[in-house]
N, C-alpha and C positions, 0 to 999 in steps of 0.2 A: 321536720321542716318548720323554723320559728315563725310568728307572725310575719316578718319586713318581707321572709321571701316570698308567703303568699300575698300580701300584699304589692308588692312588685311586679309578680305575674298577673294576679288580674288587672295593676294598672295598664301595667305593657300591652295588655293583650288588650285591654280597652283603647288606649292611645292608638293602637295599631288600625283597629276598625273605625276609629276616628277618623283619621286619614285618608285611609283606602275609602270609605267613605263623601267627604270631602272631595279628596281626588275626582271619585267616578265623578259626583255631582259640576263641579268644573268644568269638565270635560263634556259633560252634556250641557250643558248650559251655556259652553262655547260654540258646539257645533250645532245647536239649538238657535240660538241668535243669530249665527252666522248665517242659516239658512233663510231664516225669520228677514233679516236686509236683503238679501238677493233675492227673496222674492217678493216683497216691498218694493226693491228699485223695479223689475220686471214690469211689477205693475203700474208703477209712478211713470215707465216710460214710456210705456202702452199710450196713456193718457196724455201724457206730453205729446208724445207725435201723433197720435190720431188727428188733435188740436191744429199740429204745425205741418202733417201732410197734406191739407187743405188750402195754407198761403205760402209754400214750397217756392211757389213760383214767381211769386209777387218780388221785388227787390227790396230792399232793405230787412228783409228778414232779424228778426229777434238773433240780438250777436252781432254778426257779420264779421268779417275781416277775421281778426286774432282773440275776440273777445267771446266766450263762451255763449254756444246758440242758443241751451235754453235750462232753465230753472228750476227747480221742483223742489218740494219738502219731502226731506229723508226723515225720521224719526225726530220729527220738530226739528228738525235743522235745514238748512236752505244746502242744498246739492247744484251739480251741474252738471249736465250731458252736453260731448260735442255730436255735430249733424254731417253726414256727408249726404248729398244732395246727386243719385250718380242715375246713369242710363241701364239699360238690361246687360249691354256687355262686359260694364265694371265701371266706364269712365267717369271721371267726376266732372260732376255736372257746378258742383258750388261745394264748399264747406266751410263750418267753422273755425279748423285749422289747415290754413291754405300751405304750411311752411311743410306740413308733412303730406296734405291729398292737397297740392294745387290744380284748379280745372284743366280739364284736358289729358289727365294721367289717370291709368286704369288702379283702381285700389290694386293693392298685394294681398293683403288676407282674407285667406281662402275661405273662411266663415263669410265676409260677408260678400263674398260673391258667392255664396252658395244662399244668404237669404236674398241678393239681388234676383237669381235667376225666376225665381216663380211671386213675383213684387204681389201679384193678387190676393196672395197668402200673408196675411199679417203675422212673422214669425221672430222668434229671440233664441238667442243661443245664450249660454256662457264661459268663459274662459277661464282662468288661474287668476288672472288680474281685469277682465273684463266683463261689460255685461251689457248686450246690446239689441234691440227689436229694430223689427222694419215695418214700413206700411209703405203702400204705392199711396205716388202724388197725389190728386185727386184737381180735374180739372173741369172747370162746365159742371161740377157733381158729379161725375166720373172718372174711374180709375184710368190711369194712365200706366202706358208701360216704366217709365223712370221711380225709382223709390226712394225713400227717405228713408236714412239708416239713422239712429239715434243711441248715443252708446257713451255709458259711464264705465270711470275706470273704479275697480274696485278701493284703491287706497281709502277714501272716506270709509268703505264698508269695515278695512282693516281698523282703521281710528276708532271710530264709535263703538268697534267690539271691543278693542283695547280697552279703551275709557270704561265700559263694561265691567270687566273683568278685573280691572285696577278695582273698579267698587264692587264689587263679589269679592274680591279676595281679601279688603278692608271687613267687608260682612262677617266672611269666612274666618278669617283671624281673629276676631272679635267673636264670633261663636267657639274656636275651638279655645280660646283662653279659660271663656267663661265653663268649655264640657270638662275640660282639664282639671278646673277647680272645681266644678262639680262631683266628674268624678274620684277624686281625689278622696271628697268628703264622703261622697258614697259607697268608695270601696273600705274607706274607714268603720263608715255605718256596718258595715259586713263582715269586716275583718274582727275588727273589737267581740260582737258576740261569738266568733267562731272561736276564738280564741278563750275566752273564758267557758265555752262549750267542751273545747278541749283540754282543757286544763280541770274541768267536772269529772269529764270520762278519768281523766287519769287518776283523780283521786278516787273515783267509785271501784277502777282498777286495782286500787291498793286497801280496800274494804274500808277506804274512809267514808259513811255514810252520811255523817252530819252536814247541817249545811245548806242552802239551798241558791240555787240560779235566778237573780234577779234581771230580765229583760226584758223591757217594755217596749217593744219597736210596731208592739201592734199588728204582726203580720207573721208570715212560718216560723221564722225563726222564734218568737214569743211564745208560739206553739210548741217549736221542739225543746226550747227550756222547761215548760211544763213539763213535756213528756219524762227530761231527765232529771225531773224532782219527784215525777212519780215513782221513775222505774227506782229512784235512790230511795226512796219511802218505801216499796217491796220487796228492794234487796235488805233493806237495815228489818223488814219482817222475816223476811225470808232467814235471815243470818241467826236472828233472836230466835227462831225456832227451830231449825236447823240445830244450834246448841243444845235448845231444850232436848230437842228430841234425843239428841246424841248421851244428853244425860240423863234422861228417863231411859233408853236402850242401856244402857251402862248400870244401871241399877236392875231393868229385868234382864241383864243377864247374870249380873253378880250376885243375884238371889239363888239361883238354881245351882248358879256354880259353887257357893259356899255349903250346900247343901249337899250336892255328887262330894264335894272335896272331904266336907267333912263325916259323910257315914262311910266314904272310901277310907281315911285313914284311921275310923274307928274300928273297921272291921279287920285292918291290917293289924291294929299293934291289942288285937283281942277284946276289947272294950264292950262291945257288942256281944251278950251272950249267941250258942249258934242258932239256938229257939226263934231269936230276933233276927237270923242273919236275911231271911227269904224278905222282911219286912223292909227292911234297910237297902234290898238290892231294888225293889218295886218303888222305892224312894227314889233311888236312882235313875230307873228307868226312866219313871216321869217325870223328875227333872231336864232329864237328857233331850225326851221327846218335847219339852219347854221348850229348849234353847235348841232346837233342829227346828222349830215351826218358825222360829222369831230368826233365824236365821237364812229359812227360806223366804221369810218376809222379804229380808233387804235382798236377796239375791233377785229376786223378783223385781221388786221399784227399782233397781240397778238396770235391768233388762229394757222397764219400762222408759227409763230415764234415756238409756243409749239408742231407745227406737231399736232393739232386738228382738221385742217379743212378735213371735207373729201367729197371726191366729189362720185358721184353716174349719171357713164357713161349712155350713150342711144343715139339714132339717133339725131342730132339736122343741122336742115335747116339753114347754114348761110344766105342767103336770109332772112328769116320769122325774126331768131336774130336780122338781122341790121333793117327791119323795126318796128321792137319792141321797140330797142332801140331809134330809130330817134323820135317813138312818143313819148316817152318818154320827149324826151328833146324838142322839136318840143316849148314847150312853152315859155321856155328859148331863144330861137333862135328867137320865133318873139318879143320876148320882144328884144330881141338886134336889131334888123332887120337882123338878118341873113338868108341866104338861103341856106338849107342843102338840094342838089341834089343826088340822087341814081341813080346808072347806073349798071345794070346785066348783064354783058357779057355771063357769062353762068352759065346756072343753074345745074347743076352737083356739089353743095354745099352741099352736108352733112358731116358730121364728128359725130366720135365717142365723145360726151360731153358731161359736166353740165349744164342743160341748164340756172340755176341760175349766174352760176361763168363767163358761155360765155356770158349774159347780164348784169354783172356786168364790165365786161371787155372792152364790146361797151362804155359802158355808160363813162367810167373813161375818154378813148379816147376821144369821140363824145364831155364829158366834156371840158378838156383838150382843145378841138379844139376850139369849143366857145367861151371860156374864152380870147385867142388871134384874132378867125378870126378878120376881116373886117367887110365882105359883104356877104362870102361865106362858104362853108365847101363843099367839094365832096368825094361821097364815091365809089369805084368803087367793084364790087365783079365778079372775076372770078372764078369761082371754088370754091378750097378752100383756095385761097387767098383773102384778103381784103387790099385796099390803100384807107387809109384816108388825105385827104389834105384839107389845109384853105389859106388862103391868107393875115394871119399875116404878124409877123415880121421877122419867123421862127426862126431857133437855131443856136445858136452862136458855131462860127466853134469848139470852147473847150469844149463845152455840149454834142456833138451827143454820146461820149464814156460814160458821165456818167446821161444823163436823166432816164434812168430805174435805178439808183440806188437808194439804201433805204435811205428816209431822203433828198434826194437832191432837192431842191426849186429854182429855174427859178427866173427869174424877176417878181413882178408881177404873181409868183405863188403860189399855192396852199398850201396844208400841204405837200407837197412834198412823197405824197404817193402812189396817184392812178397810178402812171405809173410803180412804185415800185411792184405794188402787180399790174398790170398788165402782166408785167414779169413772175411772178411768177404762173399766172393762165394759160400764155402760156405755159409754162414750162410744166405742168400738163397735159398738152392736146397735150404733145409732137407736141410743132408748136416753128414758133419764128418768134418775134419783133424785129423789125430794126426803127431806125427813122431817115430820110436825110432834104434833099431839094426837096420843088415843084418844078418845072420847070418852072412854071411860076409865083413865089415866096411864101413864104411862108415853112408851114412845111410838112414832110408828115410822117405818120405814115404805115407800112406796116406789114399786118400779113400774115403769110404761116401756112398751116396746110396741107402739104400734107403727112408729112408723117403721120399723122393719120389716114390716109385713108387705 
């Protein structure tokens, strides 16, 4: 989907809440007012007649004849109420409009002969088009049975909400011009970087790493271009060593394999006297067992990589692990002349583990350490920490941040893995690996597991 359409969609669906927005507001703002004048007039007429049930009686009454009986201010504007002037049974007694209640004729609607009947009760009703209270006459200072009905038609109330609503909808229109161009420019604001965000993805897609996301809007989105300049800076690391690595594995294994290849076909076309042949096949052996261990490496970070590997906790002896491990390598070590010492400060060493992945994990180190020592390797175990040290050449002051990375090969190191997916096996065992300087030179590798305990 190209930019116009999402563009399009958030407009649409913006314009659309616009509206329905608008709309509801209208709409309560009409029957808002509406209620707001009827009950304005209510009260205005209250006032009015209390006023004029007091000189009911008198003649010439405010109006008279055909001229409207009495006055008031609606919403700053001058209104008019007519009067019918009637007795408890209906009949009219006087009114403002003699041509529709002439004296002597009983009203017809049934409202206000229902507020004539109890006149004591100062009461109002309202209608569809009208709106009317009553009060008894009041004569001597006392109420009399005849009442004074006083009653506006709603048309002004219809007018003045019009006029209203003519200016709310000049408002309205005048706000949604202005939301329209706003949002316009705002959906633009959003579209624009989502779009060159998309168009990042799809070249990071295509391992184009170069480059970076310029957006300054100050807010998430500024953020998430960050993020995809970083994650494009880890993947163009990631890619660079990933290579490397691919061509350091390519050379250990083209080493061993040139070796099996070539005292195999010396031995085939007789080259090799047969004195030599037992020497030549032990060549082989070790080679093979070379390229079976680095093979089991990647089969391994492949496992770990697909979330395969799974591990299967239980009590395991740090103690009983490291000397598993030492014999293990115990051979390698005298073949170098190394001397790998143990020292157990305290045996309070169990952890929750694999006990597969925590001898896999000795071994990479204990490796690791051999491959560089000297003379020496020491291992010290308190608890459930372990320090491993050798008397190498130790790590170069720009390594200690990235030796546990994946892929990353030392001088004179390895496939660049074991310590890679030694990380990783800590991790598992909720522990952690640190790697400094001996004290008294050299490296040293240090493992914590206490919070596993």
């Amino acid at each position: 989907m190209g930019t116009g359409s999402m563009f399009k969609r958030i407009f649409i669906s913006y314009i659309a809440v616009l509206f329905i927005s608008f709309a509801v507001l209208a709409l309560a703002f009409s029957l808002t007012v509406r209620q707001y004048l009827i009950n304005d007039t209510i009260q205005s007429l209250h006032r009015v007649a209390e006023t004029l049930s007091a000189t009911a009686t008198q003649p010439g009454m405010q109006g008279g004849g055909h001229m409207r009986g009495a006055f008031f201010n609606l919403a700053n504007r001058v209104a008019y109420a007519d009067y019918i002037l009637v007795q408890p049974d209906g009949t009219v007694i006087d009114s403002s409009d003699l041509e529709v209640n002439p004296p002597g004729t009983v009203i017809s609607n049934e409202a206000f002969l229902n507020l004539v009947s109890k006149p004591e009760i100062a009461g109002s009703f309202v209608e569809k088009n009208l709106v009317a209270v009553v009060y008894p006459v009041i004569i001597a200072g006392e109420s009399s049975k005849a009442a004074l009905i006083l009653y506006s038609r709603l048309d002004l109330l219809t007018q003045l909400n019009r006029s209203l609503l003519n200016i709310l909808a000049l408002a309205l229109g005048a706000g949604i011009a202005v939301s329209l161009i706003a949002g316009a420019l705002a959906t633009r604001v959003i579209v624009g970087p989502l779009q060159q965000l998309k168009n990042r993805a799809g070249e990071l897609a295509r391992r184009k790493f170069s480059g970076r996301l310029s957006i300054n809007t100050g807010d998430e989105l500024e953020e998430l271009a960050d993020t995809f300049n970083d994650m494009a800076d880890q993947l163009a690391e990631y890619d660079r060593v990933q290579k490397e690595f691919f061509q350091n594995a390519s050379h250990e294994l083209k080493t061993p394999l040139m070796s099996v290849q070539g005292y195999a076909e010396a031995m085939r076309e007789g080259v090799i006297p047969p004195e030599e042949a037992e020497q030549s096949l032990e060549i082989i052996i070790r080679e093979s067992r070379r390229m079976k261990a680095l093979v089991d490496e990647f089969i391994y970070l492949s496992k770990m990589e697909t979330l395969k590997e799974n591990y299967s906790f239980e009590p395991v002896s740090l103690d009983e692990a490291v000397r598993e491990a030492v014999h293990a390598v115990q051979s390698l070590a005298l073949e170098k002349g190394i001397t790998i010492d143990t020292t157990i400060v305290s045996d309070n060493s169990t952890i929750q583990g694999d006990p597969e992945k925590i001898h896999r994990l000795l071994l990479n180190i204990l490796s690791n350490a051999l491959r560089y020592a000297r003379k020496y390797v020491t291992i010290n175990i308190n608890g459930p920490t372990i320090t491993i040290e050798d008397d190498g050449p130790g790590f170069k002051a720009d390594e200690l941040e990235k030796v546990f990375d994946l892929f990353y090969r030392g001088e004179n190191g390895g496939s660049g893995l074991g310590l890679s997916i030694s990380r990783a096996i800590v991790d598992k065992h909720r522990g952690t690996i640190s790697a400094g300087e001996n004290p008294t030179g050299g490296a040293q590798i240090k493992l914590d597991f206490s919070q596993n305990r």
